[in-house]
C-alpha positions in Angstrom: 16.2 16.9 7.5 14.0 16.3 10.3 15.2 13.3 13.5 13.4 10.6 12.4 10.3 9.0 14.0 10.2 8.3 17.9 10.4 5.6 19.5 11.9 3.3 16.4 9.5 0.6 15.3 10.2 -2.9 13.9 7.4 -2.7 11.5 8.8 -6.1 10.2 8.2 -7.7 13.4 4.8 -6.5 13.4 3.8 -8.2 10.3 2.5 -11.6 11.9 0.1 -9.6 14.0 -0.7 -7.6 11.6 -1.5 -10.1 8.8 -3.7 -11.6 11.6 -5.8 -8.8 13.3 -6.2 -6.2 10.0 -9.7 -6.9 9.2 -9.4 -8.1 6.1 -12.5 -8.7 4.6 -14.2 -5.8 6.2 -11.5 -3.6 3.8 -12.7 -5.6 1.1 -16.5 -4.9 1.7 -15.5 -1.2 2.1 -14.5 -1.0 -1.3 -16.9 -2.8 -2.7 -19.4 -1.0 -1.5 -17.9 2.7 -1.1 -15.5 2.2 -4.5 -11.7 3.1 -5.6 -11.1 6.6 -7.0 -7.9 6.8 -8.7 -6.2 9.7 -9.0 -2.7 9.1 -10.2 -3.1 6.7 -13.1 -0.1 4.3 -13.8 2.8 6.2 -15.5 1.9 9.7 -14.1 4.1 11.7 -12.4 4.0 12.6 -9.0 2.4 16.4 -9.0 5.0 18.0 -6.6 8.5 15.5 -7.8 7.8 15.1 -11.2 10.6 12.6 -11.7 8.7 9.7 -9.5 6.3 8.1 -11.8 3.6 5.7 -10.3 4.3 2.2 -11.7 0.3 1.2 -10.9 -2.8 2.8 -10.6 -2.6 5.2 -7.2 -5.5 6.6 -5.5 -7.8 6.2 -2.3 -10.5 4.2 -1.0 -13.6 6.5 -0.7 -15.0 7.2 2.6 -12.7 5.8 4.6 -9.8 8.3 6.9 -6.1 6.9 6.6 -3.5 7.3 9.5 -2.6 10.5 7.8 -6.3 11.8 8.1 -6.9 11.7 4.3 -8.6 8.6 2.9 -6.8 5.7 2.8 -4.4 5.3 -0.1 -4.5 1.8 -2.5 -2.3 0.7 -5.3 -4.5 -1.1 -7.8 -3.6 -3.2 -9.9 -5.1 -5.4 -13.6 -5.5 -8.4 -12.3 -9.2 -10.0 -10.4 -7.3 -11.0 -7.2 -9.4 -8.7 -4.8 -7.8 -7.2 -1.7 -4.3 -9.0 -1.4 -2.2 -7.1 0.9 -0.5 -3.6 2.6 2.2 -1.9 2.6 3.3 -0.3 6.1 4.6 2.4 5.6 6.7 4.9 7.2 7.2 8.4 5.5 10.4 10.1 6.7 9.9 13.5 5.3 5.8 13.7 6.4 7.4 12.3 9.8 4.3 9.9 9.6 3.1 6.0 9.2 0.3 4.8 7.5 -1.0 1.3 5.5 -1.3 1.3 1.6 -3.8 -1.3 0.5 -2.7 -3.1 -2.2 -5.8 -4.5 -4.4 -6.4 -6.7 -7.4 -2.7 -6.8 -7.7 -1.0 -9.6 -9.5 2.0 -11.4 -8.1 4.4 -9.2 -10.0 2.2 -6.1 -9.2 3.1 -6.6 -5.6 6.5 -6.7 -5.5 6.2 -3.7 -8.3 4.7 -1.6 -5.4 7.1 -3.0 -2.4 9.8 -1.7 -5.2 8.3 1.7 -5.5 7.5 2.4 -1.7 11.3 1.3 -0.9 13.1 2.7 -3.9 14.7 5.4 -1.6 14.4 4.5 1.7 15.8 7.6 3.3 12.7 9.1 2.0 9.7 6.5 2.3 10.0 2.9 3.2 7.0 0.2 3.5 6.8 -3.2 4.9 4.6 -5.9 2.6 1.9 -7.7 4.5 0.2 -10.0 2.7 -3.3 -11.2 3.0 -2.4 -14.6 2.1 0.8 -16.6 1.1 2.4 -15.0 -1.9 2.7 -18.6 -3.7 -1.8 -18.5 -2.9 -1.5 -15.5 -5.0 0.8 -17.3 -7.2 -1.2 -19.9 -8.2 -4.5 -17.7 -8.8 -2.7 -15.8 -11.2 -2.2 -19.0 -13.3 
C-alpha cells in the first residue's frame, strides 16, 4: 500500500476558507454555460470495482481541468437547488486530492454523497463544504 500523502492536511480545518474563497458562482456559471456530462448514471457500477455502485448521478463538468488533470468530477443530483457544495477529497490509492462538486443535490442527496466518498476511508475520504448552511438547503427543499 503506498505511505500516504505528505505533509498531512487537516482538510477539515480548511473548510471555513474554503467555503469562503471557492468561487462559487463562477462554478455555477461554468456549468451553465459549458454543461454536465454524466457518465456513471445512479446505480451503475464502478467499471474497474464492480461492487461500488454510484448512489447519484456521477460525471464531470465539461471544459473545465480538475486537480487530477481530468475535468472536474460532480455528483448531481434530482432536485433544482443549483450548485450546493464539495466534497474535498483525498484519494489514498491515486495518492492525490481533488474537489467533487456537488449540484442540484437535495438535503439527503448530500449527505448520500459524503456517505459514499467516506464509506472506506482507508481508500477515499472527502470533507463536505457547503455553499450555504445545510438548514438554507433544508428549507428550499420544502
Amino acid at each position: 500500500m503506498p505511505t500516504p500523502l505528505s505533509p498531512p492536511l487537516d482538510l477539515q480545518a480548511l473548510r471555513p476558507a474554503v467555503r469562503e474563497h471557492l468561487a462559487w458562482t463562477t462554478w455555477a456559471r461554468c456549468i451553465e454555460t459549458h454543461g454536465l456530462t454524466v457518465e456513471r448514471p445512479r446505480t451503475t457500477a464502478h467499471p474497474e470495482h464492480p461492487s461500488i455502485v454510484y448512489p447519484l448521478d456521477y460525471g464531470y463538468v465539461n471544459g473545465t481541468r480538475g486537480g487530477d488533470g481530468d475535468a472536474l468530477d460532480v455528483f448531481v443530483g434530482q432536485g433544482t437547488t443549483g450548485l450546493v457544495g464539495a466534497l474535498l477529497t483525498t484519494d489514498h490509492r491515486q495518492r492525490d486530492r481533488e474537489a467533487k462538486l456537488l449540484y442540484d443535490c437535495t438535503p439527503a442527496e448530500v449527505y448520500t454523497a459524503h456517505g459514499f466518498i467516506n464509506y472506506d476511508r482507508t481508500l477515499l475520504e472527502g470533507v463536505l463544504v457547503l455553499r450555504r448552511e445545510m438548514r438554507a438547503l433544508w428549507n428550499r427543499a420544502d
